[in-house]
gemmi code that builds the backbone of each chain (N, CA, C; Angstrom):
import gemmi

chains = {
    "A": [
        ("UNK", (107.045, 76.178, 18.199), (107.535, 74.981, 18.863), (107.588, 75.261, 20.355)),
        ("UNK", (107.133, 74.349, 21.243), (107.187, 74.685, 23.041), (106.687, 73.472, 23.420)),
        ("UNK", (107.369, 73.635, 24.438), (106.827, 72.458, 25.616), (106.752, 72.571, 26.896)),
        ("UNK", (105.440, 72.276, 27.585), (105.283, 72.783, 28.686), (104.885, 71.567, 30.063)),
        ("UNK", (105.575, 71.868, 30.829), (105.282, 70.765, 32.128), (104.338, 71.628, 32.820)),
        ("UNK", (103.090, 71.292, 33.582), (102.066, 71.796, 34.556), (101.453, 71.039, 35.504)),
        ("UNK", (100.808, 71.207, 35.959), (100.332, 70.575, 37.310), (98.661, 70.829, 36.713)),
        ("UNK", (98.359, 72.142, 36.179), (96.698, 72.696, 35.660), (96.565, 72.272, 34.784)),
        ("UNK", (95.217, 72.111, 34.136), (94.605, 71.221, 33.047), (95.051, 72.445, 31.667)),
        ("UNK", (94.844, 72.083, 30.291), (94.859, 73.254, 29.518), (93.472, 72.696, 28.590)),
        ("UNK", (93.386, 73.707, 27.845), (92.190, 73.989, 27.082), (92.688, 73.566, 25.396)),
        ("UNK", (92.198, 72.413, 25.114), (93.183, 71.909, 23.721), (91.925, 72.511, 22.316)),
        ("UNK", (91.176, 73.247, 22.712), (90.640, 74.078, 21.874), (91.654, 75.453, 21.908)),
        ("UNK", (92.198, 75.830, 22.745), (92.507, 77.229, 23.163), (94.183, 76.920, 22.497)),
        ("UNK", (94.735, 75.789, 22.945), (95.568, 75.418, 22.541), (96.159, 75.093, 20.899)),
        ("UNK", (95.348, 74.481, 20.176), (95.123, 73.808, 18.988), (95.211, 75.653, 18.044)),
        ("UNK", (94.190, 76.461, 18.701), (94.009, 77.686, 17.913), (95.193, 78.892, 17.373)),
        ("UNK", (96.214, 78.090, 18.439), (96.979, 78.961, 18.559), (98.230, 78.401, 17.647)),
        ("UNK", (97.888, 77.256, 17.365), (98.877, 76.774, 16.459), (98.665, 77.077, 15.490)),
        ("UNK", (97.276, 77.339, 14.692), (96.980, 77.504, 13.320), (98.309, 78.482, 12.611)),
        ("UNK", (98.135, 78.665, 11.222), (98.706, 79.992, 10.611), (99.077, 80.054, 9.453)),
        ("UNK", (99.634, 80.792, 8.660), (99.648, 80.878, 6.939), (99.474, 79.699, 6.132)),
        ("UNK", (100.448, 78.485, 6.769), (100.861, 77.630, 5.699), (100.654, 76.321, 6.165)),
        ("UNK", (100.015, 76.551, 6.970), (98.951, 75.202, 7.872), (98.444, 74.662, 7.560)),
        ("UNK", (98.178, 73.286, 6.754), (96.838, 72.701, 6.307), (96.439, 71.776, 7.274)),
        ("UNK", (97.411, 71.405, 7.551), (97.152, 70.074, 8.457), (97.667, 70.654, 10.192)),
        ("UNK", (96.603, 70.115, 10.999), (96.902, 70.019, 12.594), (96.750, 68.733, 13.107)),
        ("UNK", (97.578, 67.816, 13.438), (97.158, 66.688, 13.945), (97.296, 66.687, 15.576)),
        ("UNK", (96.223, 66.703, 16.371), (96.499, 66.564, 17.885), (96.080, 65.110, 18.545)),
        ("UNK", (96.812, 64.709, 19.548), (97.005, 63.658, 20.463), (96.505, 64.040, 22.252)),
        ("UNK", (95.600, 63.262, 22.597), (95.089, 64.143, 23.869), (95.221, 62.450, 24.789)),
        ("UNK", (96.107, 62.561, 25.683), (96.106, 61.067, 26.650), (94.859, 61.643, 27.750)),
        ("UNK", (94.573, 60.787, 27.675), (92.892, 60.803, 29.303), (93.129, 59.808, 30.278)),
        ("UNK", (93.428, 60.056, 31.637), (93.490, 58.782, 32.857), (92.094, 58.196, 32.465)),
        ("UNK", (92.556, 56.380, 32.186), (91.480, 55.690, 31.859), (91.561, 55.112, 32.945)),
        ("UNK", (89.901, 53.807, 32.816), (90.029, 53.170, 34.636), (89.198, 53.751, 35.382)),
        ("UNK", (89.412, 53.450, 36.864), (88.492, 54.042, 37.928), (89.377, 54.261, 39.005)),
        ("UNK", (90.695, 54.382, 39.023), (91.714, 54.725, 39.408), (91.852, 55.998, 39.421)),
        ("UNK", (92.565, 57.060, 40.336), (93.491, 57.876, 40.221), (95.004, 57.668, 39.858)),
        ("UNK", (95.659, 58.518, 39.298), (96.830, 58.654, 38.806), (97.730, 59.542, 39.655)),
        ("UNK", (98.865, 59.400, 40.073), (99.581, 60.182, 40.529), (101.335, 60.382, 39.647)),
        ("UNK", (101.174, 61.389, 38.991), (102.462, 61.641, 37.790), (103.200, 62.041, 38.965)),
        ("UNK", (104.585, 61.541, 38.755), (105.963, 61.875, 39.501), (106.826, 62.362, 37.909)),
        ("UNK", (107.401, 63.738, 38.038), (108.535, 63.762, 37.438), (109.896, 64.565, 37.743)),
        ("UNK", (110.732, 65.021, 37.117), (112.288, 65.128, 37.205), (112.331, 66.700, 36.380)),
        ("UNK", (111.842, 67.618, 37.894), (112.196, 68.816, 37.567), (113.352, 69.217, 36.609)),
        ("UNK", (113.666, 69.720, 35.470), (114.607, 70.085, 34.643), (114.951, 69.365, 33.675)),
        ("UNK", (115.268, 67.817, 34.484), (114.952, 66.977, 32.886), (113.828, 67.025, 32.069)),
        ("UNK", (112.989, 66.775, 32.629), (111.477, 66.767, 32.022), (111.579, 67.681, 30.615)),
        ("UNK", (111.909, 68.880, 31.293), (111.434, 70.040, 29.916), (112.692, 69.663, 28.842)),
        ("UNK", (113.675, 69.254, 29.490), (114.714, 69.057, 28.408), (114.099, 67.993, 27.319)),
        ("UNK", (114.063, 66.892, 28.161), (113.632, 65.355, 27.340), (112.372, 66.063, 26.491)),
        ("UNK", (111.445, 66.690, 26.904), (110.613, 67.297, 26.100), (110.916, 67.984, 25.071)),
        ("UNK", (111.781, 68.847, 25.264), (112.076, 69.641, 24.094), (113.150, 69.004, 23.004)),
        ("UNK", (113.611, 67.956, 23.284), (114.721, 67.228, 22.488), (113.321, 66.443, 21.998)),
        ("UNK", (112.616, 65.493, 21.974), (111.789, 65.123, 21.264), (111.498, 65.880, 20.392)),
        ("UNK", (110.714, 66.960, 20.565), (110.184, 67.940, 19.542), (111.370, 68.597, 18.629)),
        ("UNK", (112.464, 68.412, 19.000), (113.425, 68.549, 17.671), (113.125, 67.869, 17.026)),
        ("UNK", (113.488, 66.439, 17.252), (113.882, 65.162, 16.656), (112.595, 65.263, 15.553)),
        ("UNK", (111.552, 65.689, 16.258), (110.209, 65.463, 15.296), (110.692, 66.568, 14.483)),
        ("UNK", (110.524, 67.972, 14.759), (110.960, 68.621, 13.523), (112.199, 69.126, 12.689)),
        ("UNK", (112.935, 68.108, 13.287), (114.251, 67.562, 11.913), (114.325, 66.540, 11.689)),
        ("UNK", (112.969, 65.826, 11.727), (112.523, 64.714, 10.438), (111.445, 65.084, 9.887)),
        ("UNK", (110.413, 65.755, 10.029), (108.997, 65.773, 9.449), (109.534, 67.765, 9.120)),
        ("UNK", (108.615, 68.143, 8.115), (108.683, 69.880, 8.081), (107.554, 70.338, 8.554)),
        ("UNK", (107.667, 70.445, 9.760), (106.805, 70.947, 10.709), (106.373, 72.380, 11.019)),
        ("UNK", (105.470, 73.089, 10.516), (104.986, 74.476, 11.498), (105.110, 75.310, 12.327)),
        ("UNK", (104.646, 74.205, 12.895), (103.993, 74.392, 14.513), (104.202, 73.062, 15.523)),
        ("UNK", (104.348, 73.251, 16.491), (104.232, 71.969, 17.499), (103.745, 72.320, 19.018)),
        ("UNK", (103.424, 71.042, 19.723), (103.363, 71.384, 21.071), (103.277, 70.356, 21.972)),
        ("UNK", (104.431, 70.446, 22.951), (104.384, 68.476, 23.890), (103.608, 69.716, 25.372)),
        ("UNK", (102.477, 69.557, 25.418), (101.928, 69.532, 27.153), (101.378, 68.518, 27.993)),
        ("UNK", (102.689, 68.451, 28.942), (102.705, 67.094, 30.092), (101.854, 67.998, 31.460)),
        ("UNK", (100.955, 66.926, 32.311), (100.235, 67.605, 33.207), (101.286, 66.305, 34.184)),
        ("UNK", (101.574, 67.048, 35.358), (102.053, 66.277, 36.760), (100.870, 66.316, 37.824)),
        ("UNK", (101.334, 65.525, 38.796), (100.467, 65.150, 40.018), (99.174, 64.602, 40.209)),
        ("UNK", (98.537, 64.774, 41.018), (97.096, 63.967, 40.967), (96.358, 64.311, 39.968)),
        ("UNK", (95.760, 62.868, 39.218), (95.028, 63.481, 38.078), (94.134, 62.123, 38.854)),
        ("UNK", (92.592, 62.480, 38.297), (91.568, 61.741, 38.255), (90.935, 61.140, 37.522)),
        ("UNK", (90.149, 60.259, 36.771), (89.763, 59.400, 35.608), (89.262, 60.375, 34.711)),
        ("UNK", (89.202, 60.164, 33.438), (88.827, 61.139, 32.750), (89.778, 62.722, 32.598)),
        ("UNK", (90.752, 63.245, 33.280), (91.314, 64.105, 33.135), (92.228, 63.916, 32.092)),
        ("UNK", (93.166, 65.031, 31.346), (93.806, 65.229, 30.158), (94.993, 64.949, 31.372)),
        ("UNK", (95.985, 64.022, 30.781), (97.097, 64.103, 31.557), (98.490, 64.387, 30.280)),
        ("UNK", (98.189, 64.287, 28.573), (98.826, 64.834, 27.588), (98.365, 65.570, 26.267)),
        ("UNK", (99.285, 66.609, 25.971), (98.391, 67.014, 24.488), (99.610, 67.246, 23.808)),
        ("UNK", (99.646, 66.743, 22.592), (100.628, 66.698, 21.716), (99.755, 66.975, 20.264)),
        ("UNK", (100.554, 68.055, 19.785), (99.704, 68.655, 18.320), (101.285, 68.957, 17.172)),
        ("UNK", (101.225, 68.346, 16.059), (101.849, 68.959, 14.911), (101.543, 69.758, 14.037)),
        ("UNK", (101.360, 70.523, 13.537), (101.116, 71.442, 12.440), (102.070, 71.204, 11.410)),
        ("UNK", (101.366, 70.681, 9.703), (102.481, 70.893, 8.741), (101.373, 71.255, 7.321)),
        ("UNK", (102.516, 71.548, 6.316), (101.425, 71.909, 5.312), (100.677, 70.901, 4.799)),
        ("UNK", (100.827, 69.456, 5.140), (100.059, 68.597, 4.299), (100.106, 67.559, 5.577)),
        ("UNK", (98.940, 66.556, 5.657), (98.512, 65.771, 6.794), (99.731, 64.737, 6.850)),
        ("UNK", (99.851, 63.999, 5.783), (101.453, 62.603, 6.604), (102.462, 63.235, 7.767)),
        ("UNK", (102.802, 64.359, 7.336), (103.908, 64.551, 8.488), (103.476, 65.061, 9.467)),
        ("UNK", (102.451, 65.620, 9.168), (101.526, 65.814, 10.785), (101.198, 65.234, 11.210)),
        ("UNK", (100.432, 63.851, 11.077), (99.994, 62.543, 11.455), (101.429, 61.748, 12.448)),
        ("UNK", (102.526, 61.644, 11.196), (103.886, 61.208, 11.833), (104.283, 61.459, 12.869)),
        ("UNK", (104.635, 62.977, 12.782), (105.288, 63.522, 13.699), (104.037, 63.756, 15.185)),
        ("UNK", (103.210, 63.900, 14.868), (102.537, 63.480, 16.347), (102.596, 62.001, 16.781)),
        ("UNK", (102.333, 61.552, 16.228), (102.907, 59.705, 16.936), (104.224, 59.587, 17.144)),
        ("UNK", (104.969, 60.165, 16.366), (106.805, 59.779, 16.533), (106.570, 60.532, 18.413)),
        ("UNK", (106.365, 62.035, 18.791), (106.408, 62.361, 19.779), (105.702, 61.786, 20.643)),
        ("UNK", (104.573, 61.062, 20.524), (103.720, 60.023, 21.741), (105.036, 59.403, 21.666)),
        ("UNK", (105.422, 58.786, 20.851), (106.009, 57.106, 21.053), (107.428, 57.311, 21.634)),
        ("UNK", (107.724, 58.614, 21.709), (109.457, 59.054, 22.420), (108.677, 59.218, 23.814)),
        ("UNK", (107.803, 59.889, 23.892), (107.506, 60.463, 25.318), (107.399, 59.638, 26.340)),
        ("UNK", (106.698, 58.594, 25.821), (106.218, 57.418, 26.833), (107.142, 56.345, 27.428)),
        ("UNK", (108.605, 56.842, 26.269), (109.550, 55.640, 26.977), (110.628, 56.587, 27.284)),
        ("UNK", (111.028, 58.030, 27.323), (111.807, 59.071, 27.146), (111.773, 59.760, 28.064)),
        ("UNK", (110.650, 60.666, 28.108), (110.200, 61.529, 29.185), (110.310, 61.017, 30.797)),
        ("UNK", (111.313, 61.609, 31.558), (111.043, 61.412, 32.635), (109.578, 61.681, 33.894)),
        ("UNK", (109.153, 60.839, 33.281), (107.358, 60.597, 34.574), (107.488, 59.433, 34.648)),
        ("UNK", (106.630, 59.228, 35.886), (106.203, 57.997, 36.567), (104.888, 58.045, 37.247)),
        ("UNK", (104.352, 56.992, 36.830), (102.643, 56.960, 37.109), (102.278, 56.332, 38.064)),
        ("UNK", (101.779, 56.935, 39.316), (101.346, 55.702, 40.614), (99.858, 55.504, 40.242)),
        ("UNK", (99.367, 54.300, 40.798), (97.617, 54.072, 40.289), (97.006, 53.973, 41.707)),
        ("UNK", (96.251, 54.479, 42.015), (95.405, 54.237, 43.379), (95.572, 55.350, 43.921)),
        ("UNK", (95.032, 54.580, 45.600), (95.379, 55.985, 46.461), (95.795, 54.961, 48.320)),
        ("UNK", (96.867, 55.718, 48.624), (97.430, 55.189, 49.820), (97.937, 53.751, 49.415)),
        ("UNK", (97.989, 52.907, 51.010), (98.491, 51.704, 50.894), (98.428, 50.583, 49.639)),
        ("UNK", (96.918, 50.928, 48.738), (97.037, 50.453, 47.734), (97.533, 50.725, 46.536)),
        ("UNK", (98.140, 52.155, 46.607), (98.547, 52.774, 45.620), (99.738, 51.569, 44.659)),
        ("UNK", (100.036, 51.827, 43.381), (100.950, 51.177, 42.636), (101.616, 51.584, 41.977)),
        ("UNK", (102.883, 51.490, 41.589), (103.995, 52.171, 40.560), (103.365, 51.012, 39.905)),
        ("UNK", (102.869, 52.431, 38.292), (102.449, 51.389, 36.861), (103.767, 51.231, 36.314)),
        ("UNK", (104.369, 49.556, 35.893), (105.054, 49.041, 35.108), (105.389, 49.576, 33.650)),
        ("UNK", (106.326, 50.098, 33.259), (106.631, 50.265, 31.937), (105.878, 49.407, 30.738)),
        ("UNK", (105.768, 49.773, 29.856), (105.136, 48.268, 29.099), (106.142, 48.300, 27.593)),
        ("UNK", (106.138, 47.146, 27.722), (107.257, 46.249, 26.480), (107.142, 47.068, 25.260)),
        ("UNK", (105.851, 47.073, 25.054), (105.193, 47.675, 23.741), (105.561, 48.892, 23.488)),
        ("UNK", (105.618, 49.992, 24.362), (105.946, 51.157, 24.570), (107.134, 51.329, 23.603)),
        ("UNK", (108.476, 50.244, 24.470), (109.513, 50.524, 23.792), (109.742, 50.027, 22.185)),
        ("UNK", (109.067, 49.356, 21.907), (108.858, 48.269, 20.508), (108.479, 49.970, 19.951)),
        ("UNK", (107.480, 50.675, 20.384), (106.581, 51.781, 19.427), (107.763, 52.360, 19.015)),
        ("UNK", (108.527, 52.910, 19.842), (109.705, 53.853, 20.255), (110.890, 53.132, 19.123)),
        ("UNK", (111.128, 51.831, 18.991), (112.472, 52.060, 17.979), (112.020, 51.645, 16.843)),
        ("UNK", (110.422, 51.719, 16.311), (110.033, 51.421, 14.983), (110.855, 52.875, 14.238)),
        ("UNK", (110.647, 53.476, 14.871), (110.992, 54.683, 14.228), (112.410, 55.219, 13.863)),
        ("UNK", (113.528, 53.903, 14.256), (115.131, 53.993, 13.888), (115.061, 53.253, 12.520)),
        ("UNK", (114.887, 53.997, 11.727), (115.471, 53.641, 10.405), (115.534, 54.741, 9.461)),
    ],
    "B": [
        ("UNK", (128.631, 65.620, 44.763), (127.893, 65.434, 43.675), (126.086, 65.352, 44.308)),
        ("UNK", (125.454, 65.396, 43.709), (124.237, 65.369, 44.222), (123.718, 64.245, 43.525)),
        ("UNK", (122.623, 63.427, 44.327), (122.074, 62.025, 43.763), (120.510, 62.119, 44.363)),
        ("UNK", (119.476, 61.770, 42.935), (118.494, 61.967, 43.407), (117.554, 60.995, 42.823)),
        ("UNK", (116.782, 60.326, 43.241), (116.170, 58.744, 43.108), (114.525, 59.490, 42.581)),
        ("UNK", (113.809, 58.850, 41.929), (112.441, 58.662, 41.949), (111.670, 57.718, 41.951)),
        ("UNK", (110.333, 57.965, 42.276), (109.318, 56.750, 42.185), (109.399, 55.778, 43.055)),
        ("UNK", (109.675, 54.729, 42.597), (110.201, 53.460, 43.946), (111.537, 53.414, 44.292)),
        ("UNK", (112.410, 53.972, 43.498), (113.577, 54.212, 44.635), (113.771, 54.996, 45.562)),
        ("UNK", (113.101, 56.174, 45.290), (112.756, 57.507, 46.060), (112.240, 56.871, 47.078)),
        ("UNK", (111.184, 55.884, 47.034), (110.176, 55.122, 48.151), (111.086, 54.374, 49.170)),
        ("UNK", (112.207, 53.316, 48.426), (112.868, 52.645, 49.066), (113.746, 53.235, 49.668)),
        ("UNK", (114.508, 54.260, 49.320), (115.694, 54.678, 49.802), (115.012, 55.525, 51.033)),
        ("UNK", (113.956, 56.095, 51.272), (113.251, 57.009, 52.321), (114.050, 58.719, 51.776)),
        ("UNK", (114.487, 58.642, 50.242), (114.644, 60.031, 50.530), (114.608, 60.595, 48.934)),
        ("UNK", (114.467, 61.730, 48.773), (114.365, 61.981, 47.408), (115.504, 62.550, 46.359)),
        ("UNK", (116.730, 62.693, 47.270), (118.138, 62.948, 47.147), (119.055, 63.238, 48.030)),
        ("UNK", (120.180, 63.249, 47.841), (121.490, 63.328, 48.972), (122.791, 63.794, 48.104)),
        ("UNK", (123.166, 64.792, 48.672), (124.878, 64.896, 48.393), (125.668, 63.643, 48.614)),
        ("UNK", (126.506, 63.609, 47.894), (127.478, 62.257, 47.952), (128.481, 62.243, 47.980)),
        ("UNK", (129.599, 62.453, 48.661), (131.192, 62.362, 48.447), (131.325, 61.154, 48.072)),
        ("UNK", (132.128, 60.820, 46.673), (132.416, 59.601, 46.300), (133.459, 60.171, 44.940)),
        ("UNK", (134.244, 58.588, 45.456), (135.368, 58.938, 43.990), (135.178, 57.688, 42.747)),
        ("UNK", (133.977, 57.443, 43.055), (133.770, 56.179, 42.315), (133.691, 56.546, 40.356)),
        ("UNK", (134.594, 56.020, 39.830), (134.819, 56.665, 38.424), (133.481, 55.917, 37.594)),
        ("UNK", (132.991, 55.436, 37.661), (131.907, 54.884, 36.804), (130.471, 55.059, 37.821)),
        ("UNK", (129.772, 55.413, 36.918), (127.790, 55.098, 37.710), (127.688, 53.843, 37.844)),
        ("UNK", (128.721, 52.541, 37.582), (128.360, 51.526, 38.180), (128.874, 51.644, 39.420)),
        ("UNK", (130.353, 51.964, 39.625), (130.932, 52.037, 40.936), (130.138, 53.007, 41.783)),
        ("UNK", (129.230, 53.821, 41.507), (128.659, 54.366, 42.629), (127.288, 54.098, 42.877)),
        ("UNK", (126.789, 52.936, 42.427), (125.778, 52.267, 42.698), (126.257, 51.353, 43.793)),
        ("UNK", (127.871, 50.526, 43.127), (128.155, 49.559, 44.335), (128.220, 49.820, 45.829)),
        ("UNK", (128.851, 51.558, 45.544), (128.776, 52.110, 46.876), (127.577, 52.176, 47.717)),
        ("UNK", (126.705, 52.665, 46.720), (125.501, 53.315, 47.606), (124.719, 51.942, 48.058)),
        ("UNK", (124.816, 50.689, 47.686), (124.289, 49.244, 48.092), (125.174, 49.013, 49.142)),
        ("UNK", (126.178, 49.109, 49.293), (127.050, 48.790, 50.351), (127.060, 49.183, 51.926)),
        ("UNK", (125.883, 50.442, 51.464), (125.517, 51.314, 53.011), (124.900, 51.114, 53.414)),
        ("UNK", (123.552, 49.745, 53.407), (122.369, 49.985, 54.345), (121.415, 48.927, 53.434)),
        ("UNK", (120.402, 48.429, 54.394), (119.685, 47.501, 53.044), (118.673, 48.066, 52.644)),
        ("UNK", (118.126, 49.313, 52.636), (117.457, 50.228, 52.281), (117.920, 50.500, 50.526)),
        ("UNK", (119.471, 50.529, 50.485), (120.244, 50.700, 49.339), (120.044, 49.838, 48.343)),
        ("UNK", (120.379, 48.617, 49.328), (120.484, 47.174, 48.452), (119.212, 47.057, 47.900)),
        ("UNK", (118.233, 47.236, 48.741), (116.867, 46.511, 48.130), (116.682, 47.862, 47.086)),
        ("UNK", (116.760, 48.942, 46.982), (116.467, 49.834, 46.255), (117.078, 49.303, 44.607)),
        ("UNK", (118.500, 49.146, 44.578), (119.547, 48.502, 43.392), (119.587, 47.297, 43.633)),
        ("UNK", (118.296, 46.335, 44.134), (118.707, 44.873, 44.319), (118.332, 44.284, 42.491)),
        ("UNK", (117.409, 45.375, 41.671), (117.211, 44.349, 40.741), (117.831, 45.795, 39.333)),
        ("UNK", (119.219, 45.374, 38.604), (118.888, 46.558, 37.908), (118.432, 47.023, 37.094)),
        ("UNK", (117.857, 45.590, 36.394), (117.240, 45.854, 34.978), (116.289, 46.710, 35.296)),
        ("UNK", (115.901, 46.924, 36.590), (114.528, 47.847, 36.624), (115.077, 48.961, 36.906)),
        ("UNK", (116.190, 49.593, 36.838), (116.707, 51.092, 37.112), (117.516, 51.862, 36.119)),
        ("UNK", (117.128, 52.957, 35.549), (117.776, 53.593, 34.726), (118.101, 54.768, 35.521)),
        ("UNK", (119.022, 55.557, 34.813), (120.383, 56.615, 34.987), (120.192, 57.437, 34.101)),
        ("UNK", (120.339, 58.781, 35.039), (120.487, 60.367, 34.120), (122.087, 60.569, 34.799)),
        ("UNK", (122.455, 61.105, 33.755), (123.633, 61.575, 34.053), (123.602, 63.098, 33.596)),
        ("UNK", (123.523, 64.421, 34.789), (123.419, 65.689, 34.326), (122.198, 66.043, 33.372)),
        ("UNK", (121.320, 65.054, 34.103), (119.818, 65.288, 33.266), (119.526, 64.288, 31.789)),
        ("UNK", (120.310, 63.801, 31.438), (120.380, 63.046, 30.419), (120.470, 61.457, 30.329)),
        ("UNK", (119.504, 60.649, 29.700), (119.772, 59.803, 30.056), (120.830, 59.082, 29.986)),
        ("UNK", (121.896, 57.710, 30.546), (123.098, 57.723, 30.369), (122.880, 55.694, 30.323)),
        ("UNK", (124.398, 55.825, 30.501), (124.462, 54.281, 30.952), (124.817, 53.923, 32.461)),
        ("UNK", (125.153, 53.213, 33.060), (125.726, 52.551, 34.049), (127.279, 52.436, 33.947)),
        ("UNK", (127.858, 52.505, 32.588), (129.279, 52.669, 32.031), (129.769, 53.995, 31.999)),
        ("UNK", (129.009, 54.929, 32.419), (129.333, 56.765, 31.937), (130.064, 56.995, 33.152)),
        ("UNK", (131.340, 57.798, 32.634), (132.102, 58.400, 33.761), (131.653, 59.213, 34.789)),
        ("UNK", (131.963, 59.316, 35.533), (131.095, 60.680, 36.554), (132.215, 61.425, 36.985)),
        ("UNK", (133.612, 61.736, 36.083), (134.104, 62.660, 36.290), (133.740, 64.307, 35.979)),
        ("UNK", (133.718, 65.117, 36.347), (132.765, 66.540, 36.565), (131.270, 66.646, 36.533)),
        ("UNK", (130.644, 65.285, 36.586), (129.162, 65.439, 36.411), (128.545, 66.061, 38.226)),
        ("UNK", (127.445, 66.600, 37.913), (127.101, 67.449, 38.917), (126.141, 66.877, 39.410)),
        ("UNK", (125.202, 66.116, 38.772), (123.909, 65.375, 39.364), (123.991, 63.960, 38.697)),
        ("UNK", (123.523, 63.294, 39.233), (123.097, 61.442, 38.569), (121.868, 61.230, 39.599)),
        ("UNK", (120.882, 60.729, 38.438), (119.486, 60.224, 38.854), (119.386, 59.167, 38.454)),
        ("UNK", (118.418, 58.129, 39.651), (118.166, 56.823, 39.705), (116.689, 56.656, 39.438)),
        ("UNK", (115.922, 55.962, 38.562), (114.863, 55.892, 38.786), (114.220, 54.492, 37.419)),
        ("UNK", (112.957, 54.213, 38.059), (112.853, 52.998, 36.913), (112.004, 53.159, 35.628)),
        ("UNK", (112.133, 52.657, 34.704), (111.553, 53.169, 33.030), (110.618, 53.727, 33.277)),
        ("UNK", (110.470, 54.840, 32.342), (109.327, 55.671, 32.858), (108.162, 55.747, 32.242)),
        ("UNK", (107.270, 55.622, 32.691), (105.790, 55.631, 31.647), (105.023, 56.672, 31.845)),
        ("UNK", (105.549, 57.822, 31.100), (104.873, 58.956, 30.465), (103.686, 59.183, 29.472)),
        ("UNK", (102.697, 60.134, 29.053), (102.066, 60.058, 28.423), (100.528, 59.733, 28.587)),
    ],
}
model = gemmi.Model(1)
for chain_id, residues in chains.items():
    chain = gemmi.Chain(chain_id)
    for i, (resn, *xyz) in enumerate(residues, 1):
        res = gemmi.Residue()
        res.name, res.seqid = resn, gemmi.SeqId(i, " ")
        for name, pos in zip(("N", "CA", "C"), xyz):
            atom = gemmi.Atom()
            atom.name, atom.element = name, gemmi.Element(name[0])
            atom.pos, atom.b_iso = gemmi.Position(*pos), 0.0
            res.add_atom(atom)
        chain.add_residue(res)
    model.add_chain(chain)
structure = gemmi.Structure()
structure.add_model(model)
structure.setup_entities()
């Protein structure tokens, strides 16, 4: 189980491998990519960040019986096409690996302290939260 | 106490945190304060549905005491991911 905040890209082959192990059948990974023709600029909240991160990845594995896990958030300028998340579960059988990687997208995106600017300079934009986000986020209270 | 804004409040306020002497017992009362100083403030907390609150890193309410808390952050929903 870990979670890591960075600024450098990671290698979700290099990553993914390292999760494998005895009682593994299932790996389910989640990879976010800056879509668009935009740049991205991630703002986040030194110290919270890793917290809010790592309290997700409880929550996921004291509901699902999880393995292995891994929340990696990338900060600062990212460019179209770059990995800006990778989120992987490991469990012995695919549902709760499947689960528990979406339960952690769907906390992160309304949870995690980041904030996404779009552009560059005077046109730059703080991207709007979206409704949906939070709808994803309390399917999962019951 | 230390107070530290992000994103567009960080933008509006011109700063990315400040020490604060204040005896204001609620994170609402020290919002009222910090609007009360400048319209830099106001326009920053002019709308609040768009601003959420950490209290000591956590997210909180606008109702949470801020007796012994050490940090409170201002900033608006965040879209991570």
């Amino acid at each position: 189980m870990s979670v890591r905040v960075q600024a450098g890209d990671f290698d979700v082959g290099v990553e993914l491998a390292a999760l494998r192990g005895r009682d593994i059948g299932a790996l389910v990974s989640f990879s976010g990519i800056v879509r668009g023709k935009y740049q991205l600029e991630l703002e986040h909240y030194p110290g919270m960040t890793e917290k809010a991160l790592a309290g997700i990845e409880a929550q996921a594995v004291s509901r699902w019986a999880l393995q292995a896990s891994l929340i990696a958030h990338r900060y600062g300028v990212l460019q179209p096409g770059e990995q800006i998340v990778l989120v992987a579960a490991a469990a012995s059988h695919r549902h709760a690996a499947f689960e528990a990687a979406e339960f952690m997208m769907d906390y992160l995106k309304s949870e995690a302290p980041f904030w996404k600017k779009e552009g560059v300079g005077a046109d730059a934009k703080w991207v709007d939260a979206r409704v949906e986000d939070g709808v994803a986020m309390k399917r999962w209270d019951r | 106490m230390r107070v530290l804004y992000f994103a567009w409040l960080r933008e509006r306020i011109g700063l990315p945190g400040e020490d604060v002497a204040t005896s204001a017992a609620l994170v609402r009362d020290l919002v009222d304060e910090l609007r009360s100083r400048e319209p830099r403030y106001e326009l920053a907390f002019a709308d609040m549905k768009s601003v959420r609150v950490a209290v000591d890193q956590v997210l909180s309410s606008f109702d949470a005491p801020l007796i012994g808390v050490k940090e409170v952050a201002f900033f608006p929903p965040m879209t991570g991911g």
